[in-house]
PDB file of N, CA, C and O in Angstrom:
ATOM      1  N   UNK A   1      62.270 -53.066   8.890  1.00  0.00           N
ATOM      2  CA  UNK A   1      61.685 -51.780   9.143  1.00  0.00           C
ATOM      3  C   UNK A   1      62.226 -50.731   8.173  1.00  0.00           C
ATOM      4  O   UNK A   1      61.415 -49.950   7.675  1.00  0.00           O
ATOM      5  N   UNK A   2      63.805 -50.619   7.789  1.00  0.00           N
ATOM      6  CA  UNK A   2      63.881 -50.201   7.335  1.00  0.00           C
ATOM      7  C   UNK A   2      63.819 -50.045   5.629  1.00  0.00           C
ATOM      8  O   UNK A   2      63.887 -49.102   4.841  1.00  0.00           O
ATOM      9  N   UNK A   3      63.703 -51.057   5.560  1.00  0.00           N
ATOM     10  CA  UNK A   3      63.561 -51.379   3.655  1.00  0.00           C
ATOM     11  C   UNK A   3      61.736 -50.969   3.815  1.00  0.00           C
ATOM     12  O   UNK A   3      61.355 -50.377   2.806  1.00  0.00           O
ATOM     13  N   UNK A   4      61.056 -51.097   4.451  1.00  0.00           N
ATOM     14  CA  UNK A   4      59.471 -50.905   4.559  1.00  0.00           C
ATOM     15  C   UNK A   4      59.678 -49.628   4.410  1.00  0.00           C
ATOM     16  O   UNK A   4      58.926 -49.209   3.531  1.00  0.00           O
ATOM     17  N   UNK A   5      60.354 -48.783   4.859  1.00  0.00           N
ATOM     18  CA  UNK A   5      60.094 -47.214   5.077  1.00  0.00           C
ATOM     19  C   UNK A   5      60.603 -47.002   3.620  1.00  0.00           C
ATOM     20  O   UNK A   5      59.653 -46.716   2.891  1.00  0.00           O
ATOM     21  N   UNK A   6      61.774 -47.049   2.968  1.00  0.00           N
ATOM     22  CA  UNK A   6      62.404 -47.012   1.752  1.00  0.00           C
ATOM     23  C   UNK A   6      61.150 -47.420   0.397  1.00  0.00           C
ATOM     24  O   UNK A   6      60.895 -46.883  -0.680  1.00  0.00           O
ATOM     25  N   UNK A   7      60.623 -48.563   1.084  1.00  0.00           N
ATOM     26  CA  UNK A   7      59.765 -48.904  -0.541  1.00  0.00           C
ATOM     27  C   UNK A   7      58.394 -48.191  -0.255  1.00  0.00           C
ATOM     28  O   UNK A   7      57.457 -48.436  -1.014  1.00  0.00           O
ATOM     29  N   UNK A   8      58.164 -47.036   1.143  1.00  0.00           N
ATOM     30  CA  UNK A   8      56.985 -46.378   0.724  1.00  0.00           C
ATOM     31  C   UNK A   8      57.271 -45.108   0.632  1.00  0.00           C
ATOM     32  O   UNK A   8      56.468 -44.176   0.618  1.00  0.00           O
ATOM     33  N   UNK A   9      58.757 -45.050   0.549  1.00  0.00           N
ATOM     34  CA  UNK A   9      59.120 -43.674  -0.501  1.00  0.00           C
ATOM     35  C   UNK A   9      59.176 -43.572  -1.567  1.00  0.00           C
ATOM     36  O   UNK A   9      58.811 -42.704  -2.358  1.00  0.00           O
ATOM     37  N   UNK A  10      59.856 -44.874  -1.684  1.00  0.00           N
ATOM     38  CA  UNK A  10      59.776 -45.068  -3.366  1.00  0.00           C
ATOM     39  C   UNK A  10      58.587 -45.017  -4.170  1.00  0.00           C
ATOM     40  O   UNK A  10      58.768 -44.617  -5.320  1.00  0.00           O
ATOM     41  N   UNK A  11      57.084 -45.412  -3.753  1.00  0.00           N
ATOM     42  CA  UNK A  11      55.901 -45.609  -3.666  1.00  0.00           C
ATOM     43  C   UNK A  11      55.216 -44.123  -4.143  1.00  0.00           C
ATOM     44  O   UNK A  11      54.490 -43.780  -5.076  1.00  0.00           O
ATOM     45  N   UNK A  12      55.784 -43.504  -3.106  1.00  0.00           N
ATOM     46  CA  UNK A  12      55.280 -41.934  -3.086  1.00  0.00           C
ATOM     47  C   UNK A  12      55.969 -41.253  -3.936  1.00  0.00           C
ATOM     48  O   UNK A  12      55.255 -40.499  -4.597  1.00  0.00           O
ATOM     49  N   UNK A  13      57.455 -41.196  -4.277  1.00  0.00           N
ATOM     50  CA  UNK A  13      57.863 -40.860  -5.170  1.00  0.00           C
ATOM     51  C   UNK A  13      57.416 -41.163  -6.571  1.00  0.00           C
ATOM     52  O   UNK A  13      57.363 -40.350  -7.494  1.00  0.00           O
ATOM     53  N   UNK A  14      57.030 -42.717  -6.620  1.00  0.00           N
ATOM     54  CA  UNK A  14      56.214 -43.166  -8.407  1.00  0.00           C
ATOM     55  C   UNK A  14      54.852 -42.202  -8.817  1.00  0.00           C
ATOM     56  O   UNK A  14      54.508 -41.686  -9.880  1.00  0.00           O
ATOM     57  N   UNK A  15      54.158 -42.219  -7.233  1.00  0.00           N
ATOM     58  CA  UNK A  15      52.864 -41.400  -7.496  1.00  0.00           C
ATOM     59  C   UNK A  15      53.083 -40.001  -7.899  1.00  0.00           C
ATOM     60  O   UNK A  15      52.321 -39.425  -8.676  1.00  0.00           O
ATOM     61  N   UNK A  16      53.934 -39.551  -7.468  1.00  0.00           N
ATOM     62  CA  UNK A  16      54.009 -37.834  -7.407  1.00  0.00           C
ATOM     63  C   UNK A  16      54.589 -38.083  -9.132  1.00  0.00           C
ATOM     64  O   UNK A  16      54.097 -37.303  -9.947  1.00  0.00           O
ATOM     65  N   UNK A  17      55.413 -38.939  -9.574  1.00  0.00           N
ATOM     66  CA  UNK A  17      55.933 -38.681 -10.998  1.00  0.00           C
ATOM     67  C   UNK A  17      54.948 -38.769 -12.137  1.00  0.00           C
ATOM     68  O   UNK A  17      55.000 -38.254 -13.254  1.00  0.00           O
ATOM     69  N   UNK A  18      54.023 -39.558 -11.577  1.00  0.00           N
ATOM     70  CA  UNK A  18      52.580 -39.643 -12.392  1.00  0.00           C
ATOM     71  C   UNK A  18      52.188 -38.447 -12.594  1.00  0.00           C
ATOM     72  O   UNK A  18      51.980 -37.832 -13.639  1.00  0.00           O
ATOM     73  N   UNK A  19      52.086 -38.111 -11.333  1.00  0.00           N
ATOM     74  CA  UNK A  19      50.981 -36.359 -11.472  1.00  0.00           C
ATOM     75  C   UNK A  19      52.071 -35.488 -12.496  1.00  0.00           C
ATOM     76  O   UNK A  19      51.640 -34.921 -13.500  1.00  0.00           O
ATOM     77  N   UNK A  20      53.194 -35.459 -12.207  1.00  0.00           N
ATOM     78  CA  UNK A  20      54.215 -34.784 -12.782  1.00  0.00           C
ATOM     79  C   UNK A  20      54.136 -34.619 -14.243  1.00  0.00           C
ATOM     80  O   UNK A  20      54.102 -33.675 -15.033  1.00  0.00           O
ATOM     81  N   UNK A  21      54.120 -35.852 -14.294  1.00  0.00           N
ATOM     82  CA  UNK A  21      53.996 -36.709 -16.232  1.00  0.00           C
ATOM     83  C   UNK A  21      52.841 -35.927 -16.351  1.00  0.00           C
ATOM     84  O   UNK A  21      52.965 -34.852 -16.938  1.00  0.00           O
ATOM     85  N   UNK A  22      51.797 -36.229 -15.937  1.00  0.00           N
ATOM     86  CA  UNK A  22      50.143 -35.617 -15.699  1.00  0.00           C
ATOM     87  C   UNK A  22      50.294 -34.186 -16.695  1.00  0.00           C
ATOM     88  O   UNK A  22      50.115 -33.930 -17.886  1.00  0.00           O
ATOM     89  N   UNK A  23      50.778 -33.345 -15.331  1.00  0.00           N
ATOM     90  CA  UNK A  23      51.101 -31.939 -15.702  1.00  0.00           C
ATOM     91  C   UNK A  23      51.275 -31.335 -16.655  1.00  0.00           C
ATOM     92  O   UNK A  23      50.726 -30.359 -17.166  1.00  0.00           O
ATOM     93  N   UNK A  24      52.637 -32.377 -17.068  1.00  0.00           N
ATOM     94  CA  UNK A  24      53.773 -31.720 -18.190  1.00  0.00           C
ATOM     95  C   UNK A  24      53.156 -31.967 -19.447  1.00  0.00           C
ATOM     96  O   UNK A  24      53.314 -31.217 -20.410  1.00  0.00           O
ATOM     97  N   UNK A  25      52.113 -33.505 -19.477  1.00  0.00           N
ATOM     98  CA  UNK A  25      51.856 -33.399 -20.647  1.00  0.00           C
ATOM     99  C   UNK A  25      50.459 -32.177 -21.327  1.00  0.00           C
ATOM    100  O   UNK A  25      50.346 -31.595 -22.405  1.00  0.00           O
ATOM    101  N   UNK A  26      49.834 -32.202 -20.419  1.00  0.00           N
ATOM    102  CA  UNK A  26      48.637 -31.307 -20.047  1.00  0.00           C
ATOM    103  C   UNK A  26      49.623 -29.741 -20.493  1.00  0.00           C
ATOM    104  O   UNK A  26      49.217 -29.015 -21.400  1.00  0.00           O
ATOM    105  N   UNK A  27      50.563 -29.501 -19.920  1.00  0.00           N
ATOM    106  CA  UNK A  27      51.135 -28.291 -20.494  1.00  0.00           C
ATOM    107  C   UNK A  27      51.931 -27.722 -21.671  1.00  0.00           C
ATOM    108  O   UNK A  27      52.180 -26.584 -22.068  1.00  0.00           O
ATOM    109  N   UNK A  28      52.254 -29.045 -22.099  1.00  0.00           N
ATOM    110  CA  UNK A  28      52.662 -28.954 -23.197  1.00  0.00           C
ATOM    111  C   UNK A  28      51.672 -28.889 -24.673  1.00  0.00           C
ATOM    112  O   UNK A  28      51.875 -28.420 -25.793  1.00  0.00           O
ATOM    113  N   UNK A  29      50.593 -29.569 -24.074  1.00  0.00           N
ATOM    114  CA  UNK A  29      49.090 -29.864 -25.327  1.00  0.00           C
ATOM    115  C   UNK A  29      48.547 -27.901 -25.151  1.00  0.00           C
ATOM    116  O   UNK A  29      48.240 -27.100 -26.034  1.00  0.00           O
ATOM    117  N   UNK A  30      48.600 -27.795 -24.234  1.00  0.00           N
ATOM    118  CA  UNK A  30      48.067 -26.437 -23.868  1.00  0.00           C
ATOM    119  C   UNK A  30      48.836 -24.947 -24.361  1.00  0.00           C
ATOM    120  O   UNK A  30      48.446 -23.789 -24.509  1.00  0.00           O
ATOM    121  N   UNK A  31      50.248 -25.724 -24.534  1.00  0.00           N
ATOM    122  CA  UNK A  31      51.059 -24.377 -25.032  1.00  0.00           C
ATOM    123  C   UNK A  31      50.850 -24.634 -26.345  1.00  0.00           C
ATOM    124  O   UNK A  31      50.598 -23.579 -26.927  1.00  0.00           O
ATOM    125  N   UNK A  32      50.844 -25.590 -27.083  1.00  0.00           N
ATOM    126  CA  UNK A  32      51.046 -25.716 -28.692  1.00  0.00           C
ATOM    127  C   UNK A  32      49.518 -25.276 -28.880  1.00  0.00           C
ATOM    128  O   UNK A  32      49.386 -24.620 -29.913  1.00  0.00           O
ATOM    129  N   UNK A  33      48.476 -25.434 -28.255  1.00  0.00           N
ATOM    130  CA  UNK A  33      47.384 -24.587 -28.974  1.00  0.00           C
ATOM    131  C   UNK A  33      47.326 -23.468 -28.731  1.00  0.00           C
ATOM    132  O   UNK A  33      46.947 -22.538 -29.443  1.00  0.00           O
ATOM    133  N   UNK A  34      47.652 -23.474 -27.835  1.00  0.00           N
ATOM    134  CA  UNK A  34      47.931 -21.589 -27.340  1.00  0.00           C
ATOM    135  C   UNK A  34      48.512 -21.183 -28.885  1.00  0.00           C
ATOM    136  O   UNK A  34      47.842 -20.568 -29.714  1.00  0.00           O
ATOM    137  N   UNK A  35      49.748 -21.606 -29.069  1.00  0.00           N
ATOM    138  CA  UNK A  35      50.715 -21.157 -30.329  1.00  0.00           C
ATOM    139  C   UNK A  35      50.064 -21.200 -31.395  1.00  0.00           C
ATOM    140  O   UNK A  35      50.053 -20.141 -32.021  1.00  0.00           O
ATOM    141  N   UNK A  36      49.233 -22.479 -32.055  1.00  0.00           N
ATOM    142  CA  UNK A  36      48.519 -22.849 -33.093  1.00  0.00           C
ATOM    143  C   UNK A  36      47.538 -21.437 -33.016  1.00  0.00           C
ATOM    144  O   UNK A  36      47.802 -20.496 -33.764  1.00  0.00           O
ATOM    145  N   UNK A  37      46.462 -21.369 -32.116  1.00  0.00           N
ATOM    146  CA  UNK A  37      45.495 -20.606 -32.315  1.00  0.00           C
ATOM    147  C   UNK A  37      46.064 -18.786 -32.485  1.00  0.00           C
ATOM    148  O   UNK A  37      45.402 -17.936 -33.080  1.00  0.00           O
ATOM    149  N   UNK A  38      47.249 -18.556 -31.887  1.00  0.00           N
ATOM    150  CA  UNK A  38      47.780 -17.121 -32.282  1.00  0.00           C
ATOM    151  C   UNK A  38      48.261 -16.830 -33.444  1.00  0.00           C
ATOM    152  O   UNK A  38      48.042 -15.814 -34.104  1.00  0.00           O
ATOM    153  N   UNK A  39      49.243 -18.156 -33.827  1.00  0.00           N
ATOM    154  CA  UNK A  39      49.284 -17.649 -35.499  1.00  0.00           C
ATOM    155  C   UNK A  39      47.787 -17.573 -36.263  1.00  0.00           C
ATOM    156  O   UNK A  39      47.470 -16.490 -36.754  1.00  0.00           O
ATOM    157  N   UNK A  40      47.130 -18.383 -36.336  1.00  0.00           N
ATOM    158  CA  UNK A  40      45.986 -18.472 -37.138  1.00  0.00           C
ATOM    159  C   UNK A  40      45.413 -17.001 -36.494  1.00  0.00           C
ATOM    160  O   UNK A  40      45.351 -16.127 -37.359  1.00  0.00           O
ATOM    161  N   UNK A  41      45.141 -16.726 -35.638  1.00  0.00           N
ATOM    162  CA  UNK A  41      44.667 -15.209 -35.138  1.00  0.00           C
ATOM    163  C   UNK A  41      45.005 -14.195 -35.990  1.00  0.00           C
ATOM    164  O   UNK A  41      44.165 -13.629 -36.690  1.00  0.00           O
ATOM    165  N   UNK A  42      46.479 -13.846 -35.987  1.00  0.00           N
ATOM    166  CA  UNK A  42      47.697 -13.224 -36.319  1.00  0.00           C
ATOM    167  C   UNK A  42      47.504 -13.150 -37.921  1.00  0.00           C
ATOM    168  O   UNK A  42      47.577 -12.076 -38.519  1.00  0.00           O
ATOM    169  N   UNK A  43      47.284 -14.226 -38.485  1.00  0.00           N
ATOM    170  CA  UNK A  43      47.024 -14.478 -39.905  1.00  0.00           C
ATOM    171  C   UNK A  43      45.782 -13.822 -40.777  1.00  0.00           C
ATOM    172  O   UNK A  43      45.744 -13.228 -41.854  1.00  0.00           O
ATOM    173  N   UNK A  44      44.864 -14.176 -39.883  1.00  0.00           N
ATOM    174  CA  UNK A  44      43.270 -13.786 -40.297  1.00  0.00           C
ATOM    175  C   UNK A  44      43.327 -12.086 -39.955  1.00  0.00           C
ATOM    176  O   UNK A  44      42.659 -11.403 -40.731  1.00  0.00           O
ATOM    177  N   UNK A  45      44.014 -11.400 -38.942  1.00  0.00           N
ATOM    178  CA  UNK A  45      43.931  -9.861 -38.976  1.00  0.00           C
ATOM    179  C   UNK A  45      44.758  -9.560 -39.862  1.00  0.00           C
ATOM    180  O   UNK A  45      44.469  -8.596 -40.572  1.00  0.00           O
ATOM    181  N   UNK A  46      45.942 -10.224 -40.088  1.00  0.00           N
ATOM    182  CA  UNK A  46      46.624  -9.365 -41.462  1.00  0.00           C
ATOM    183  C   UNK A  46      46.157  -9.736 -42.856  1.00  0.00           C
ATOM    184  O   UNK A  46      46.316  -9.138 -43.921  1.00  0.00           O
ATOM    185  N   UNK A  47      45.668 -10.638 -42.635  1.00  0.00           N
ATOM    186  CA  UNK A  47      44.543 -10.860 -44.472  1.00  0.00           C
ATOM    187  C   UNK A  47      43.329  -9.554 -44.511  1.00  0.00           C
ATOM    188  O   UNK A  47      43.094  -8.834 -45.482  1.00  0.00           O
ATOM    189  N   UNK A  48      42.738  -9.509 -43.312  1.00  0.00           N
ATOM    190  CA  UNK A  48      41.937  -8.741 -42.698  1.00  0.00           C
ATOM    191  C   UNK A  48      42.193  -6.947 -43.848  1.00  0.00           C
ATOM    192  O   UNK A  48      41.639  -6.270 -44.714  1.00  0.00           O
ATOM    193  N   UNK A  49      43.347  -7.007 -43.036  1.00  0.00           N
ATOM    194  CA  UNK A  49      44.100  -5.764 -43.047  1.00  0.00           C
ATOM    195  C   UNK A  49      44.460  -5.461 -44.312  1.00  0.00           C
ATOM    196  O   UNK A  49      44.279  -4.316 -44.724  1.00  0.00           O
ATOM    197  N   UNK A  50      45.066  -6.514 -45.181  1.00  0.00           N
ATOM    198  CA  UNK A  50      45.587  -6.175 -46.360  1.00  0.00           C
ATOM    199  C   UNK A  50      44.339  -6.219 -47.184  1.00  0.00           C
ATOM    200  O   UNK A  50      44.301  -5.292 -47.992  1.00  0.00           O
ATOM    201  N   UNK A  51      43.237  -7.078 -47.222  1.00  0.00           N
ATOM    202  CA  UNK A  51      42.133  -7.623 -48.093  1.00  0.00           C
ATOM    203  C   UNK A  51      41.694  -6.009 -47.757  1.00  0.00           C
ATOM    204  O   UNK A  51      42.125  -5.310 -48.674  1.00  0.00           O
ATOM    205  N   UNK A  52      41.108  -5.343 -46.926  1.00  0.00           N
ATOM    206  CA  UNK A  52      40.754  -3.584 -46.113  1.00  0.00           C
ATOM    207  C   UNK A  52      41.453  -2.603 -47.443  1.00  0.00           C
ATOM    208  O   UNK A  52      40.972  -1.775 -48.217  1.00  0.00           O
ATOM    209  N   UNK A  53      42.722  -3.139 -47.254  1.00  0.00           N
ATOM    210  CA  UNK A  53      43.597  -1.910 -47.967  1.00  0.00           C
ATOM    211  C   UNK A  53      43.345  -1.923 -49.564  1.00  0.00           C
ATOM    212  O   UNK A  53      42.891  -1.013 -50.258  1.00  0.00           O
ATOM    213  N   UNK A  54      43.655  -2.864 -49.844  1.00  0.00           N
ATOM    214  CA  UNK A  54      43.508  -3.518 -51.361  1.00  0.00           C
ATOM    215  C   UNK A  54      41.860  -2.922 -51.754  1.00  0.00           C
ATOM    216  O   UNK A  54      41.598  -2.294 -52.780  1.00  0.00           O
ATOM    217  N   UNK A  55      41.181  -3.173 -51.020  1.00  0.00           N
ATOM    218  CA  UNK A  55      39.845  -2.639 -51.485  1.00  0.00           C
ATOM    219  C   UNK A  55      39.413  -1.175 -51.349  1.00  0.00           C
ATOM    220  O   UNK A  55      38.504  -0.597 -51.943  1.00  0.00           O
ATOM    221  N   UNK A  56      40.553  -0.551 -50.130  1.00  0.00           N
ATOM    222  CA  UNK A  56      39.781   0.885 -50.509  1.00  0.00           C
ATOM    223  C   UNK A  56      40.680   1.449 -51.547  1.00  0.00           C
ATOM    224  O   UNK A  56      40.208   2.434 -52.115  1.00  0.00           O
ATOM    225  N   UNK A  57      42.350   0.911 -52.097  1.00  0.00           N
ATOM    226  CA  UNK A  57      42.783   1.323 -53.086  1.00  0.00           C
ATOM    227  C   UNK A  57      41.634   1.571 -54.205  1.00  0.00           C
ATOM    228  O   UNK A  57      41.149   2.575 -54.725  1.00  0.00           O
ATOM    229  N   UNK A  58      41.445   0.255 -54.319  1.00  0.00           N
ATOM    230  CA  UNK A  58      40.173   0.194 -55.617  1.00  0.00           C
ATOM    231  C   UNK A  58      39.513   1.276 -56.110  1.00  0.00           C
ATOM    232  O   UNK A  58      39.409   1.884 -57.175  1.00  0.00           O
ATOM    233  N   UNK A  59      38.885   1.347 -54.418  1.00  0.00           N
ATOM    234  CA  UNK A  59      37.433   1.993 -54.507  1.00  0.00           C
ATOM    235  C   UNK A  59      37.967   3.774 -54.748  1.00  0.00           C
ATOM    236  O   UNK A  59      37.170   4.642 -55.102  1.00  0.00           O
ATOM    237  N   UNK A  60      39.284   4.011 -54.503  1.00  0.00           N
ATOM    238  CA  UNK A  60      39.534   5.063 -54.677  1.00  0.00           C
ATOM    239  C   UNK A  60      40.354   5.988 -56.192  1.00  0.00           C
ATOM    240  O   UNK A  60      40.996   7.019 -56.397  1.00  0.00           O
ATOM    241  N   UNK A  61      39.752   4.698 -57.033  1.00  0.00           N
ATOM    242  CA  UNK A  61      40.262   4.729 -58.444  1.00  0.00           C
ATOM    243  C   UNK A  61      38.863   5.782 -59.185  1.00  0.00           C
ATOM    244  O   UNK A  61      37.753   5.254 -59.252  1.00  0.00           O
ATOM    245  N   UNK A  62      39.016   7.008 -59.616  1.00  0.00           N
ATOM    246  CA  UNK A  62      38.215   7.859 -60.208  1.00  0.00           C
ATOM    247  C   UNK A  62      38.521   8.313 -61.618  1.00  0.00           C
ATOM    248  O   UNK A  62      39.718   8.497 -61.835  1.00  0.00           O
ATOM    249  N   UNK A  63      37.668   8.538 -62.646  1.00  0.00           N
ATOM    250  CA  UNK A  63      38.198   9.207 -64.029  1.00  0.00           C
ATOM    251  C   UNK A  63      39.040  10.083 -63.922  1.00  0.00           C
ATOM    252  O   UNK A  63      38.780  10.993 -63.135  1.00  0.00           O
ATOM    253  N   UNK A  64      40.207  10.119 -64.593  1.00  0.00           N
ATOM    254  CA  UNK A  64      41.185  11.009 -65.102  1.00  0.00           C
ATOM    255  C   UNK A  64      40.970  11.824 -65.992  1.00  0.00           C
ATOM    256  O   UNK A  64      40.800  11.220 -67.051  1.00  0.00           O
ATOM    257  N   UNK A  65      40.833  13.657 -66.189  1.00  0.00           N
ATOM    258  CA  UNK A  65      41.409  13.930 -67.227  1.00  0.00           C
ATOM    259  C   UNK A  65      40.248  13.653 -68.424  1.00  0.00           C
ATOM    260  O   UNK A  65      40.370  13.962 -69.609  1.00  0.00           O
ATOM    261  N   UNK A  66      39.247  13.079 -67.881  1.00  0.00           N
ATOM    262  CA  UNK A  66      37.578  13.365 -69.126  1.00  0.00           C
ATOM    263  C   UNK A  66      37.791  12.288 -69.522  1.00  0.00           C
ATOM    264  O   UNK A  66      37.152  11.994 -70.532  1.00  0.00           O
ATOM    265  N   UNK A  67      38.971  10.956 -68.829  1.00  0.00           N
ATOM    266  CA  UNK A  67      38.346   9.712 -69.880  1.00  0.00           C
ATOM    267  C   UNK A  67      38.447   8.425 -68.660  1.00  0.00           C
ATOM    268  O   UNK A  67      39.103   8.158 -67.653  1.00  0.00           O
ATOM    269  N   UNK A  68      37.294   7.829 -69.519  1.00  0.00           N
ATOM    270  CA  UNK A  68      37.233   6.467 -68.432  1.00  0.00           C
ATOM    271  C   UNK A  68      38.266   5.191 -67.673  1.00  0.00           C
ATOM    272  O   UNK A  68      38.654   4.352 -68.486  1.00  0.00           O
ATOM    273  N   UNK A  69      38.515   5.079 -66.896  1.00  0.00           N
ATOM    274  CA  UNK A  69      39.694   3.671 -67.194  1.00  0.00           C
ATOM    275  C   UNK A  69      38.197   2.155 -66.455  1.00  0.00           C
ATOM    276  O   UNK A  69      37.270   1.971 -65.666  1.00  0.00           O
ATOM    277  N   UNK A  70      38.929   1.619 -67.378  1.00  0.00           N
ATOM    278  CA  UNK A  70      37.898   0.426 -67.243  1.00  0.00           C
ATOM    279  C   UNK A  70      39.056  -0.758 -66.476  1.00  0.00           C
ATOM    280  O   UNK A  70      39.909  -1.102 -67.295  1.00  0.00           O
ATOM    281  N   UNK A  71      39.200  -1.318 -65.300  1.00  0.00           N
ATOM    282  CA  UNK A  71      40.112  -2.542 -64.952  1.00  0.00           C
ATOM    283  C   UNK A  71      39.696  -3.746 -65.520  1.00  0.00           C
ATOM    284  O   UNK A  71      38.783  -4.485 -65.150  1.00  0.00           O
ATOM    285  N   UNK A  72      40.373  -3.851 -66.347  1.00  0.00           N
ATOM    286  CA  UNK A  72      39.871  -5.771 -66.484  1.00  0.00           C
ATOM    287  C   UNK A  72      41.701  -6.706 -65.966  1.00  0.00           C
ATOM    288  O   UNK A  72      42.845  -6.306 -65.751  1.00  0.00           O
ATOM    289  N   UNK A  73      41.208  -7.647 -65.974  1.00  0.00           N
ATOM    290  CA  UNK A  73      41.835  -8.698 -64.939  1.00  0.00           C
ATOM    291  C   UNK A  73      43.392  -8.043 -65.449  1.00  0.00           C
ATOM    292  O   UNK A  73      43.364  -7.144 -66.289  1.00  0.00           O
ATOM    293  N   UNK A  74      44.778  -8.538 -64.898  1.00  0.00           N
ATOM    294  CA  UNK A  74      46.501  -9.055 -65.157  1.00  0.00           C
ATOM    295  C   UNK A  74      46.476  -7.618 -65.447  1.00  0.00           C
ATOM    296  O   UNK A  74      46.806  -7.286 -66.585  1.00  0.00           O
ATOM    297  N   UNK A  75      46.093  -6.592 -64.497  1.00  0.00           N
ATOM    298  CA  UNK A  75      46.537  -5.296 -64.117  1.00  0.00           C
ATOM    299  C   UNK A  75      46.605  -4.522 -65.051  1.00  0.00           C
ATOM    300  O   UNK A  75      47.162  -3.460 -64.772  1.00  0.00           O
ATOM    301  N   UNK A  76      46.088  -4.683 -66.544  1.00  0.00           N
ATOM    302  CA  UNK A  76      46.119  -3.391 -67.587  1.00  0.00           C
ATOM    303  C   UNK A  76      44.717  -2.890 -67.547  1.00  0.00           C
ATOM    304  O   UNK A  76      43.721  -3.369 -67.006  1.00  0.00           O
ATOM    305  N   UNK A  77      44.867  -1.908 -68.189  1.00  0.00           N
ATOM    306  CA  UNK A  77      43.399  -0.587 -68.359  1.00  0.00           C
ATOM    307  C   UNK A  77      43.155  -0.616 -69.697  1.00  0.00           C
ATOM    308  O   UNK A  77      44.087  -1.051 -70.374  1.00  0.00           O
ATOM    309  N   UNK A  78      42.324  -0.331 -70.183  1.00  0.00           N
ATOM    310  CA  UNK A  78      41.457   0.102 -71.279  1.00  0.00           C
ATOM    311  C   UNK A  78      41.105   1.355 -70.841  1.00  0.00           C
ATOM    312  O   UNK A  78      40.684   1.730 -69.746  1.00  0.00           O
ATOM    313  N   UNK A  79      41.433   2.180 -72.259  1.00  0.00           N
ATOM    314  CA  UNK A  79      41.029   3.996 -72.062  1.00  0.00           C
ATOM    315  C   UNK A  79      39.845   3.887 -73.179  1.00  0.00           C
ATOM    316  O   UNK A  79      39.758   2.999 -74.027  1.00  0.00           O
ATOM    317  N   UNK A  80      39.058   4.852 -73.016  1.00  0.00           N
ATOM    318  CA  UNK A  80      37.932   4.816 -73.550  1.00  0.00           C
ATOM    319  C   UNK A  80      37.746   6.528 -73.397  1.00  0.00           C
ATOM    320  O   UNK A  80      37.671   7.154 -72.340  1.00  0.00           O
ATOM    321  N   UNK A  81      37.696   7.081 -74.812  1.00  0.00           N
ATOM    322  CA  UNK A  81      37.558   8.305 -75.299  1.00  0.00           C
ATOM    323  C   UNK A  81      35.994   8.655 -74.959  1.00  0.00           C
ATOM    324  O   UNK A  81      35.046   7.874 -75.049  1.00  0.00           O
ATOM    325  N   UNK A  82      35.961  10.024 -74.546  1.00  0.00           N
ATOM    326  CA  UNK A  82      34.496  10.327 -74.484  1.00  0.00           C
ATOM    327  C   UNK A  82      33.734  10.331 -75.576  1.00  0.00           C
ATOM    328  O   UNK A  82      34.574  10.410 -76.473  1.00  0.00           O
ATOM    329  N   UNK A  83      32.335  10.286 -76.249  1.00  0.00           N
ATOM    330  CA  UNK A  83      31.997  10.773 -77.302  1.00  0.00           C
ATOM    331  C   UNK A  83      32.106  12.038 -77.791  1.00  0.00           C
ATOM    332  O   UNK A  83      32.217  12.035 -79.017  1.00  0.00           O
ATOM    333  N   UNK A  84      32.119  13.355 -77.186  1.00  0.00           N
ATOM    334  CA  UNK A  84      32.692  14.248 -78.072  1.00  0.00           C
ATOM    335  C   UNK A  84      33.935  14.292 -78.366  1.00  0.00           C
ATOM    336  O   UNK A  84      34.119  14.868 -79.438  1.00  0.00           O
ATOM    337  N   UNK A  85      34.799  13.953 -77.903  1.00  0.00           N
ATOM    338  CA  UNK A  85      36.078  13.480 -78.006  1.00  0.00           C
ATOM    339  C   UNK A  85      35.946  13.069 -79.438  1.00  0.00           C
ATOM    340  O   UNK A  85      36.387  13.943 -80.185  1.00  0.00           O
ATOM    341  N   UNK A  86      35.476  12.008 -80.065  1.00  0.00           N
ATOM    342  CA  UNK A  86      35.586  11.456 -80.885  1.00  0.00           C
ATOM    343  C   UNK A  86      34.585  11.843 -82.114  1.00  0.00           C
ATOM    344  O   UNK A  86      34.016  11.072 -82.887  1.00  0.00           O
ATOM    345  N   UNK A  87      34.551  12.915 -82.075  1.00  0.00           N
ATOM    346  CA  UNK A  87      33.836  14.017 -83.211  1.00  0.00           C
ATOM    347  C   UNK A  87      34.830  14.811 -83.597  1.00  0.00           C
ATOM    348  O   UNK A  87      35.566  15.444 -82.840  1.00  0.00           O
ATOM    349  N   UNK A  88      34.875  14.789 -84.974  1.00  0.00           N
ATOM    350  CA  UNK A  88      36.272  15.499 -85.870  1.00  0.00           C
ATOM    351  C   UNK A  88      35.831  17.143 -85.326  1.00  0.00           C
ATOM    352  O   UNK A  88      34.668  17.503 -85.143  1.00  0.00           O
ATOM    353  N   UNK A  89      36.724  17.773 -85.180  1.00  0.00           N
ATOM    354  CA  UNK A  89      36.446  19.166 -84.853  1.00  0.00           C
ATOM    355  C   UNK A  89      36.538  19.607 -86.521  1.00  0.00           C
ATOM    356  O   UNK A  89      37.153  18.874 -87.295  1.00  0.00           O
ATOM    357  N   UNK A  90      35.855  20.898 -87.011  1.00  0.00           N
ATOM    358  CA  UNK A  90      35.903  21.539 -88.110  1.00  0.00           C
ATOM    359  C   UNK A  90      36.801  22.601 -88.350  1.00  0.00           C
ATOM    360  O   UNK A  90      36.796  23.179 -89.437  1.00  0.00           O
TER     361      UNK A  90
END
């Protein structure tokens, strides 16, 4: 009687460790995407943000001073004299 009562604890105890296992693994798959999907979140608003900034710098680049600046690529300018500019005065 008594070893019967013992091996359907033991019984109930294997089942409940299943669900347990169940759980834990289920919560653990669930936190790492949780994590995965916030960095990638996190990532895409600050590209967001900086790609935003970088472009209204740009856009807020105007002639200086009566002469053109032209951007071409590895961050130098080309100045470019107006045409009267470049008429000999007498």
């Amino acid at each position: 009687m008594r070893f019967a009562n013992i091996e359907q604890t033991g019984a109930e105890i294997k089942a409940d460790m299943k669900d347990l296992k169940k759980t834990v693994i289920i919560t653990a798959i669930t936190a790492t995407l949780a994590t995965v999907f916030g960095v990638a979140a996190f990532n895409a608003t600050l590209l967001s943000g900086m790609i935003t900034s970088f472009e209204s710098g740009k856009n807020a680049t105007r002639p200086q001073g009566g002469k053109t600046l032209f951007r071409i690529p590895f961050g130098s300018a080309i100045t470019l004299t107006p045409a009267l500019d470049a008429i000999a005065t007498r």
